[in-house]
ZAGUTOR-56294 format. One record per residue: residue in one letter; z, x, y of N, C-alpha, C in turn. Coordinates in steps of 0.2 Angstrom, whole numbers, plus 5000, padded with zeros to 4 digits. Last residue first. Example, Ala and Ser with C-alpha at 12.3 -4.5 7.8 and 13.67 -1.06 7.14 Angstrom:
2
S503550644989503650684995503950645000A503950664972503950624978503950664984
END
This chain:
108
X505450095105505650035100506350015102X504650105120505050135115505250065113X502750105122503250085122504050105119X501550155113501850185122502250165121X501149985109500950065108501050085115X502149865107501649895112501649945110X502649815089502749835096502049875101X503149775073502549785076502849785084X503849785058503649795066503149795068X504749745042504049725046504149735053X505849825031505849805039505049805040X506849795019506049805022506049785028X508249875009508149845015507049845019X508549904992508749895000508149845004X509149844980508849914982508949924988X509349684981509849744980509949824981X508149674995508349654988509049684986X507549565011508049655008508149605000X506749585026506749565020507249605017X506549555044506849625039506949555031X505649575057505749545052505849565047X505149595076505149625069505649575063X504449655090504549605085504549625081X504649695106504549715101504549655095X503949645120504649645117504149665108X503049595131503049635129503449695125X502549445129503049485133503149565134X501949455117501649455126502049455131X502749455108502549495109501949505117X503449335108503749385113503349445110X502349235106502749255115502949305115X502349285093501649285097501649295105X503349235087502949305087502449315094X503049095089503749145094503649205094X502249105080502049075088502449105092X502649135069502149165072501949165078X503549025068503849065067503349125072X502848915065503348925071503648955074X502348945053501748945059502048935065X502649025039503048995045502648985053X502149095028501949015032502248995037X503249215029502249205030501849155030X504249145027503949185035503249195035X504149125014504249055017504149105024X504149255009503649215011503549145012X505349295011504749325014504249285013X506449205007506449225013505649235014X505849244992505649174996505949185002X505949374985505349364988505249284993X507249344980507449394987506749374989X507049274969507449254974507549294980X505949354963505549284966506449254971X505649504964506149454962506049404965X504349594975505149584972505149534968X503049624977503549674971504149654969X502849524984502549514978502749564974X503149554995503749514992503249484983X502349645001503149664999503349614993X501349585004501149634999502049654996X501549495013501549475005501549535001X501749585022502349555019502349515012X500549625024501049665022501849645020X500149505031499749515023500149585021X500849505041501049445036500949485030X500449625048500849615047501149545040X499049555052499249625047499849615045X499449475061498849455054499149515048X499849535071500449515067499749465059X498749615073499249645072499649595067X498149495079497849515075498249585070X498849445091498549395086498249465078X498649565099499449525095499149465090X497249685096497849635101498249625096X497049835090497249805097497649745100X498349905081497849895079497849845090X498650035070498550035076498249965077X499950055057499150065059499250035067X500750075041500650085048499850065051X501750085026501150085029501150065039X502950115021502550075017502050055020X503950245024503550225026502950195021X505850255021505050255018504750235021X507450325022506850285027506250285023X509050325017508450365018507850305021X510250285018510350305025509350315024X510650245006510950305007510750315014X510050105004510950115006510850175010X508450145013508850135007509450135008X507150035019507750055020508450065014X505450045023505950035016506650075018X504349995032504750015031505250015028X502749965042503249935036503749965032X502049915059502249965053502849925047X500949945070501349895065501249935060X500549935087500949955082501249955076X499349885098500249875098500149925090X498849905115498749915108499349885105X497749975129498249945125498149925119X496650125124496950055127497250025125X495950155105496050165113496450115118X496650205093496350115098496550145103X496650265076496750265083496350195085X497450215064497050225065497050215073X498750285049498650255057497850265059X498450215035498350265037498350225045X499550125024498850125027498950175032X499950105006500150165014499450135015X500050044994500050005000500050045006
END
């Protein structure tokens, strides 16, 4: 599932997926650049299914009852035109997935 960052000129946003374990350690389950907000958090979803298809069907319903959640992506959608960061954390007993996406340039 690693996707390679690809450059975008001009504004932009961010999005990335990441594995959090108890001990503290960080894994990166992919990244990319991509331009607008509608189409980042597109990515974003299809990275959420890709999560919640490795877990256990009790930890994977959180994540994908978010991936249909059309009210949920809409609030995505203001506050990322706002220009706030957005993010959405999944977790099993293993650990912890964090979904982001933010303004390229921006701090997190």
């Amino acid at each position: 599932m690693l996707t390679a960052l690809s450059p975008v000129h001009g504004v932009g946003y961010r999005c990335e997926v990441t594995a959090h374990a108890p001990d503290g350690g960080v894994i990166s389950l992919g990244a990319c650049a991509i331009r607008n907000r509608r189409l980042a958090l597109r990515w974003l979803i299809g990275r959420a299914q890709d999560v919640t298809d490795q877990l256990d069907e009790p930890y994977a319903r959180p994540g994908r009852r978010w991936s249909t959640d059309m009210a949920e992506h809409e609030r995505a959608m203001a506050v990322l035109a706002q220009g706030s960061p957005y993010s959405v954390t999944f977790a099993d007993d293993a650990c912890r997935y964090r979904l982001t996406i933010h303004l390229r340039g921006s701090s997190r």
